[in-house]
C-alpha positions in Angstrom: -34.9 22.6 21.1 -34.0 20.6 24.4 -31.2 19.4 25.1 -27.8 19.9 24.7 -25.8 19.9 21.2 -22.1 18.4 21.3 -19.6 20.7 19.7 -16.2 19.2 18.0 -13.4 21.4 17.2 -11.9 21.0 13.8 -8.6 20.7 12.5 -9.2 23.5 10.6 -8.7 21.8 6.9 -12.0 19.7 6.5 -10.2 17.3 4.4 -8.3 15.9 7.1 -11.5 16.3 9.3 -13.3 13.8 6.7 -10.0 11.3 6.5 -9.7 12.4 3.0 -6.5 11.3 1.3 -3.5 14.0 0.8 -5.6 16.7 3.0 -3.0 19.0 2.9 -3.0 19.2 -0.9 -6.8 19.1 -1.4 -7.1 22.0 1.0 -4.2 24.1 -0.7 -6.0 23.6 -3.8 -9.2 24.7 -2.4 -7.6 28.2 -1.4 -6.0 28.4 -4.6 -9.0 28.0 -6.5 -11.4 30.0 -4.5 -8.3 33.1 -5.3 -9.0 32.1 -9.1 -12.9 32.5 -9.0 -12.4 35.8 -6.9 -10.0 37.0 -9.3 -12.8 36.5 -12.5 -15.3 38.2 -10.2 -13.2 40.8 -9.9 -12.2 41.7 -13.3 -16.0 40.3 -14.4 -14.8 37.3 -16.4 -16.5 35.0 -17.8 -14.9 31.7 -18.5 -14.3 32.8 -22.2 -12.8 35.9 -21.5 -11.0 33.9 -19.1 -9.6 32.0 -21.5 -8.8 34.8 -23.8 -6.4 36.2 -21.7 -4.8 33.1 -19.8 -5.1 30.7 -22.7 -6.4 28.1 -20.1 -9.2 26.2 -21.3 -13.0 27.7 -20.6 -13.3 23.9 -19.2 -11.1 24.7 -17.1 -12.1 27.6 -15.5 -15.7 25.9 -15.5 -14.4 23.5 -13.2 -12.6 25.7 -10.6 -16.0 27.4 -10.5 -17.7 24.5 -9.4 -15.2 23.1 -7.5 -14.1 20.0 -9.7 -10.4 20.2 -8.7 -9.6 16.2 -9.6 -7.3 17.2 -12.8 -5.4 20.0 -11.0 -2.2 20.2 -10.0 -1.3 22.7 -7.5 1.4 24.7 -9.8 -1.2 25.0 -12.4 -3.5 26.6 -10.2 -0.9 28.4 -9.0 0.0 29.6 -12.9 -3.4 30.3 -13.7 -3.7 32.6 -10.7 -0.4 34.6 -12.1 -2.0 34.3 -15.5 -5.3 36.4 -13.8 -2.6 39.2 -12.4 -2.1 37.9 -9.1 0.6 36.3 -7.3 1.2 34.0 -4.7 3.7 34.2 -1.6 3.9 30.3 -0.2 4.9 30.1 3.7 5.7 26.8 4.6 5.2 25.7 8.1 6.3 22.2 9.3 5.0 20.6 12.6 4.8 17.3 13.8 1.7 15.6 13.2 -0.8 14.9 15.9 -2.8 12.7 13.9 -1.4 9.4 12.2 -1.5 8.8 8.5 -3.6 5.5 7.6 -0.8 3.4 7.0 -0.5 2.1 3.4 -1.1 -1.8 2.7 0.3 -3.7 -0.1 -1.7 -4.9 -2.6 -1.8 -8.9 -1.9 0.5 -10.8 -4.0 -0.4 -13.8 -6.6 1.1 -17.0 -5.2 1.7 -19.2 -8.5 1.3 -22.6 -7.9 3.9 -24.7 -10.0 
């Protein structure tokens, strides 16, 4: 290979990296669920047994697995991790932000005519 390859630092959460919407939230639930599918390979459970012993849905579990995250909230993820045996110990850093957030637009408003 010739020449040279260009290399970009991330922000470390890829969300943000990719502009995506609520990146701090998408990340957290990332982690979250990648603890959740490490804690069913742990104990060897499959999304039935899972469900068994949480009372979560299979679906559910399903979903973590293959990272469909859309209908989670962060406290249930956080619930079905305590559910699994685990816990979870938040620390909550605030800094200023060094990138913007898009600002938000209004939807355009009907003028009536009349």
């Amino acid at each position: 290979m010739k020449g040279r390859l260009e290399v970009i630092c991330g922000s470390g959460n890829v969300f943000r990296d990719l502009n995506i919407p609520n990146a701090d939230v998408e990340q957290l639930k990332a982690i979250l669920a990648v603890e959740i599918v490490k804690a069913l390979d742990a104990q060897k459970l499959t999304v039935r047994a899972a469900h068994r012993l949480t009372g979560f849905a299979a679906a559910d579990f399903s979903r973590i697995r293959n990272a469909e995250l859309a209908r989670f909230t962060v406290d249930r993820l956080m619930t079905m991790i305590n559910q699994l045996g685990s816990r979870v110990d938040v620390a909550i850093k605030i800094k200023k932000a060094t990138i913007r957030a898009p600002k938000r637009r209004s939807a355009p408003t009907a003028q009536l005519s009349g």
